[in-house]
DRENDO-1510 file (C-alpha; in Angstrom, 1 decimal, always signed):
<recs>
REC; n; res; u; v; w
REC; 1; UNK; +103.2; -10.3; -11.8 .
REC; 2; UNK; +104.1; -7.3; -8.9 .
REC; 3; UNK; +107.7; -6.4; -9.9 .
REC; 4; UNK; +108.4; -5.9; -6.6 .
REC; 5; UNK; +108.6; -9.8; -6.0 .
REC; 6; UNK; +110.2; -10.4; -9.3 .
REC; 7; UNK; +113.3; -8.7; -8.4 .
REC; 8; UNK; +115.8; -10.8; -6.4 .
REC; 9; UNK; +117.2; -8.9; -4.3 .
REC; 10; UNK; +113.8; -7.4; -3.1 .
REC; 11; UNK; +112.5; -11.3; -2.8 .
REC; 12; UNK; +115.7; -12.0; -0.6 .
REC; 13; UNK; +114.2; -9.2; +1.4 .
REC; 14; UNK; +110.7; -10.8; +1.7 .
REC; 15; UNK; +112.8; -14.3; +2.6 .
REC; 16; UNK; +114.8; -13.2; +5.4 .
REC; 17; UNK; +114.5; -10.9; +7.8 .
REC; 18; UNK; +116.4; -6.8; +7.3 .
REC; 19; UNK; +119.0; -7.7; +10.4 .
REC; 20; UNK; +120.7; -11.1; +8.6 .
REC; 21; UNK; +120.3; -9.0; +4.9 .
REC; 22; UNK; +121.9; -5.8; +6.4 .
REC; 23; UNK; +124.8; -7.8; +7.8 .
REC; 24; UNK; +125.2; -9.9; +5.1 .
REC; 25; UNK; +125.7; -6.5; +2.7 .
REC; 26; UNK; +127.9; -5.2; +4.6 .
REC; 27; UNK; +125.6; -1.7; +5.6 .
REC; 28; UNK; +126.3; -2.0; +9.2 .
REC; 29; UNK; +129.7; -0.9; +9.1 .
REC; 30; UNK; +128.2; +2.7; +7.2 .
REC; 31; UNK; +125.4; +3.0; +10.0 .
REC; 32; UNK; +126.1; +5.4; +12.9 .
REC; 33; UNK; +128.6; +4.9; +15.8 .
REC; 34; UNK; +126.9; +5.7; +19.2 .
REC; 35; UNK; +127.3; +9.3; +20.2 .
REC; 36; UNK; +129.3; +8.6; +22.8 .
REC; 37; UNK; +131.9; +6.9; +20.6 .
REC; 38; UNK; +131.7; +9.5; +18.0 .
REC; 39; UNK; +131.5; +12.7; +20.5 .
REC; 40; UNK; +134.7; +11.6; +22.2 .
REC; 41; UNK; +136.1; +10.9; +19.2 .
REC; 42; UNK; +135.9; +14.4; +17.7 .
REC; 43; UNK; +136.4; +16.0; +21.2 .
REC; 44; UNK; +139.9; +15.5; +20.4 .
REC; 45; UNK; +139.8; +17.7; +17.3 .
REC; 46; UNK; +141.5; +20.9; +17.4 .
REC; 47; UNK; +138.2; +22.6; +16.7 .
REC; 48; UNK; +137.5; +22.7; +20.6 .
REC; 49; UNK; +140.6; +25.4; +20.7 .
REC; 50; UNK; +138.5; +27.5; +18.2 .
REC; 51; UNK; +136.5; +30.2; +20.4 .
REC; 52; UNK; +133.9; +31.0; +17.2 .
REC; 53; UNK; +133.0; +27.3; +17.5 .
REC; 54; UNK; +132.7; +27.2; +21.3 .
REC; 55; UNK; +130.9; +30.1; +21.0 .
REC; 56; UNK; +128.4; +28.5; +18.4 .
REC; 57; UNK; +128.2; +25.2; +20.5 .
REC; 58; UNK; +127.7; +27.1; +23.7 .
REC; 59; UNK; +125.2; +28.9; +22.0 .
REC; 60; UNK; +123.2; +26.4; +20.7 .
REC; 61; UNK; +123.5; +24.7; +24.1 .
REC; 62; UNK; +121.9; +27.8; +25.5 .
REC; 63; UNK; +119.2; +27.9; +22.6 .
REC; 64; UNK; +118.1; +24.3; +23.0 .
REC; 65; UNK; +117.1; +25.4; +26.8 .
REC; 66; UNK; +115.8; +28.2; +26.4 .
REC; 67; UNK; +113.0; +27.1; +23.9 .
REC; 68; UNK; +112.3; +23.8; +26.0 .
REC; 69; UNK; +111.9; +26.1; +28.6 .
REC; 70; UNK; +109.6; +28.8; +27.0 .
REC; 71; UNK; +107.7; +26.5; +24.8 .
REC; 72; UNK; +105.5; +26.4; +27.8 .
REC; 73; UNK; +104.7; +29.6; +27.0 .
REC; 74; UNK; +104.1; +29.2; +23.2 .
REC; 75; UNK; +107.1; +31.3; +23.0 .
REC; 76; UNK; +111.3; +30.6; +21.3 .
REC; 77; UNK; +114.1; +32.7; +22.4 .
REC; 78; UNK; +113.5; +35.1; +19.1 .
REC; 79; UNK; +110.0; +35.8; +19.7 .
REC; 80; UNK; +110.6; +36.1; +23.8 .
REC; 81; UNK; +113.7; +38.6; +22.4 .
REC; 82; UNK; +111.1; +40.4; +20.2 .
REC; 83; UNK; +108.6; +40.3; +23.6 .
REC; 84; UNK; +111.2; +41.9; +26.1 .
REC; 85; UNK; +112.2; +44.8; +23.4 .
REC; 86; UNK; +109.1; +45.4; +22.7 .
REC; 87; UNK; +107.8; +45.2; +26.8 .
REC; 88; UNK; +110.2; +48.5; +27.6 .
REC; 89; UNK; +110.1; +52.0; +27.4 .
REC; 90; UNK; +112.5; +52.0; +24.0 .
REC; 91; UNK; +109.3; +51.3; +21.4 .
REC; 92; UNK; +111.8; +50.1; +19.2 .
REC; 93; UNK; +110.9; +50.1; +15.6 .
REC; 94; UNK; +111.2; +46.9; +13.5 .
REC; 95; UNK; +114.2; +47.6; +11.9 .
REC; 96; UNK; +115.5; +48.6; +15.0 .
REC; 97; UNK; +114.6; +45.5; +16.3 .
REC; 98; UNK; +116.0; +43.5; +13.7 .
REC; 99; UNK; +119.5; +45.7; +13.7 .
REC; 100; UNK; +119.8; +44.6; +17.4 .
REC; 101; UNK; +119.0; +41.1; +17.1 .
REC; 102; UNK; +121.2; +41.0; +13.8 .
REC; 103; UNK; +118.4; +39.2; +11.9 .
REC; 104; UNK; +117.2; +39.8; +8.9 .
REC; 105; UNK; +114.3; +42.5; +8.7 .
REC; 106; UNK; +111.8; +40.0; +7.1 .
REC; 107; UNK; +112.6; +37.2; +10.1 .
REC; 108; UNK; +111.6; +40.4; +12.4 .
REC; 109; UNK; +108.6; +41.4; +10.1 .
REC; 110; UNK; +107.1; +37.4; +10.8 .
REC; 111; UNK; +108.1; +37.5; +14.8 .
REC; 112; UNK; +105.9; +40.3; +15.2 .
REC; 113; UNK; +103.2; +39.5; +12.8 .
REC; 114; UNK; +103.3; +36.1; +14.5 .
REC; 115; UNK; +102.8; +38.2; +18.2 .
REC; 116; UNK; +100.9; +40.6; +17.0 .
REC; 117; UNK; +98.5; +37.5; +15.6 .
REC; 118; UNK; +98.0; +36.5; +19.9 .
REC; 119; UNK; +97.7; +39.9; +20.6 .
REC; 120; UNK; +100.8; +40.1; +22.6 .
REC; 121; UNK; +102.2; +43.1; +20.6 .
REC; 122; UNK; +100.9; +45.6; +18.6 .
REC; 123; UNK; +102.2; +48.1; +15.9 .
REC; 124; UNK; +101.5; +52.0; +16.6 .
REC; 125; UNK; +102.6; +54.8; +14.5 .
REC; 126; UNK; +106.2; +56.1; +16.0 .
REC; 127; UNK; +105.7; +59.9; +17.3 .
REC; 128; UNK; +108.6; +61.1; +15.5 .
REC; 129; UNK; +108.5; +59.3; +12.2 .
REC; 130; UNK; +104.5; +59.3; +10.9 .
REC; 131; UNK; +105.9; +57.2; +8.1 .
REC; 132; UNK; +107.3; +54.3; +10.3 .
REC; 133; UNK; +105.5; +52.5; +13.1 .
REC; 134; UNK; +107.1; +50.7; +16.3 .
REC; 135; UNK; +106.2; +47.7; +18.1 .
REC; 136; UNK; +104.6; +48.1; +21.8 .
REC; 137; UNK; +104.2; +45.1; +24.0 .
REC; 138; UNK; +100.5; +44.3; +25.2 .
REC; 139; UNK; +99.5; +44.0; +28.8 .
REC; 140; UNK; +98.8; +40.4; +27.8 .
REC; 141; UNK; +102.4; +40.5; +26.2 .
REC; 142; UNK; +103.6; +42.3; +29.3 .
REC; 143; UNK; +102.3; +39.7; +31.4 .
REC; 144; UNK; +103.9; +36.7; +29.4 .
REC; 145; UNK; +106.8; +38.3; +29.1 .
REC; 146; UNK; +107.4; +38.8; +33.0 .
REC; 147; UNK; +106.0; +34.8; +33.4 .
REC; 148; UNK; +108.6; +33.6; +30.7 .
REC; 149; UNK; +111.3; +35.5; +32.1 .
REC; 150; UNK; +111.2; +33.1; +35.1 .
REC; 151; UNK; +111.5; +30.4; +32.4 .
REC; 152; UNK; +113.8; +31.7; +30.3 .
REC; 153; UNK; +116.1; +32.9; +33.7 .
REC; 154; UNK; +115.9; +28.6; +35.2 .
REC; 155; UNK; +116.8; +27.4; +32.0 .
REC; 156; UNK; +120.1; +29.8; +31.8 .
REC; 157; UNK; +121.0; +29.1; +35.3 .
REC; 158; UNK; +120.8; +25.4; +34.2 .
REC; 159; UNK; +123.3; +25.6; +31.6 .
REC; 160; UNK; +125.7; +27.5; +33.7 .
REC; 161; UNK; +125.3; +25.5; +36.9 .
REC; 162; UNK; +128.8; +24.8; +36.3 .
REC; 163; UNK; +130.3; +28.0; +36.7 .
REC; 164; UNK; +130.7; +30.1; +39.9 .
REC; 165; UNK; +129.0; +33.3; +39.8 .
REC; 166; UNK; +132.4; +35.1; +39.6 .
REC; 167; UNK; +132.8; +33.2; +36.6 .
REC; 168; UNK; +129.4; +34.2; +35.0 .
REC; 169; UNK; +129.9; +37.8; +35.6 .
REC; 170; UNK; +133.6; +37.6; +33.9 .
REC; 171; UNK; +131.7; +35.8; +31.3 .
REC; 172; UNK; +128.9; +37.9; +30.7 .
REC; 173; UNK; +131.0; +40.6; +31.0 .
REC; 174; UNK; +132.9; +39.0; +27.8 .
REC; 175; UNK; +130.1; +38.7; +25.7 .
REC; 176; UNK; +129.0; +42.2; +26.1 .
REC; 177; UNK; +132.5; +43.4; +25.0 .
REC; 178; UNK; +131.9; +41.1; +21.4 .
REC; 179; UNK; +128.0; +42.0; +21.0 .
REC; 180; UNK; +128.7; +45.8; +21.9 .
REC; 181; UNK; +132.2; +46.5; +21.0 .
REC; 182; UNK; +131.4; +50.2; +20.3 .
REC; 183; UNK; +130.2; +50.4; +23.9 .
</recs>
């Protein structure tokens, strides 16, 4: 005989329907609260005075909008970052690249073999170091990059459609002073 039906509480399961059976356990009062409920609930927390969490939500706010909006391009926010440094005059070097993105050098190492794999970017021996290489955009890079930008540039105005521009400079102008304090 299938143990499965031999077991009485799994037969009770094959007798009623799961609504009646998770009622009659008791499992919807563990199951989620609506977000609303729940977001309102912990808006109230003294957390939302911390600036290193607003930071993080803003952050992720940002993050989430940014890679809807390059995704069109096949592209997140780390591998568009990667795209832009790499589009300039700088020829940053991967370890550069991963110093100014604060990621870890092996994160960098798959961004740009990832790039480098649509031929968006390519790795060149630097002029001044024969023993290290740097990381130049493609035209084709060159030419998502400047596509994406528009992308990347919507979704950014989107999330601060709130603020006046006085406000965005002043906050720009904020960040800059935390990502660069030795500037």
């Amino acid at each position: 005989m299938n143990s499965f039906v031999s077991h009485p509480l799994k037969t009770q399961l094959l007798r009623k329907s799961i609504i009646p059976f998770v009622y009659e356990l008791g499992y919807h009062r563990v199951m989620p609260k609506p977000v609303e409920t729940v977001a309102a609930g912990l808006r109230a927390s003294t957390l939302v005075d911390d600036v290193s969490f607003l930071l993080a939500r803003a952050n992720a706010i940002a993050l989430a909008a940014g890679n809807a909006a390059l995704a069109a391009h096949g592209l997140k926010a780390r591998s568009y970052s990667v795209l832009v440094l790499t589009s300039g005059e700088a020829r940053p070097s991967q370890r550069e690249l991963a110093e100014f993105l604060r990621l870890d050098p092996s994160q960098v190492v798959s961004l740009v073999d990832e790039l480098q794999s649509r031929h968006l970017v390519e790795r060149r021996p630097d002029p001044n170091d024969r023993r290290a290489n740097v990381v130049v955009a493609t035209d084709a890079g060159r030419t998502l990059v400047a596509a994406a930008r528009e992308s990347a540039q919507a979704a950014e105005e989107s999330v601060h459609a709130q603020l006046s521009p006085d406000q965005r400079e002043t906050l720009a102008a904020l960040l800059r002073a935390l990502a660069f304090p030795e500037d």
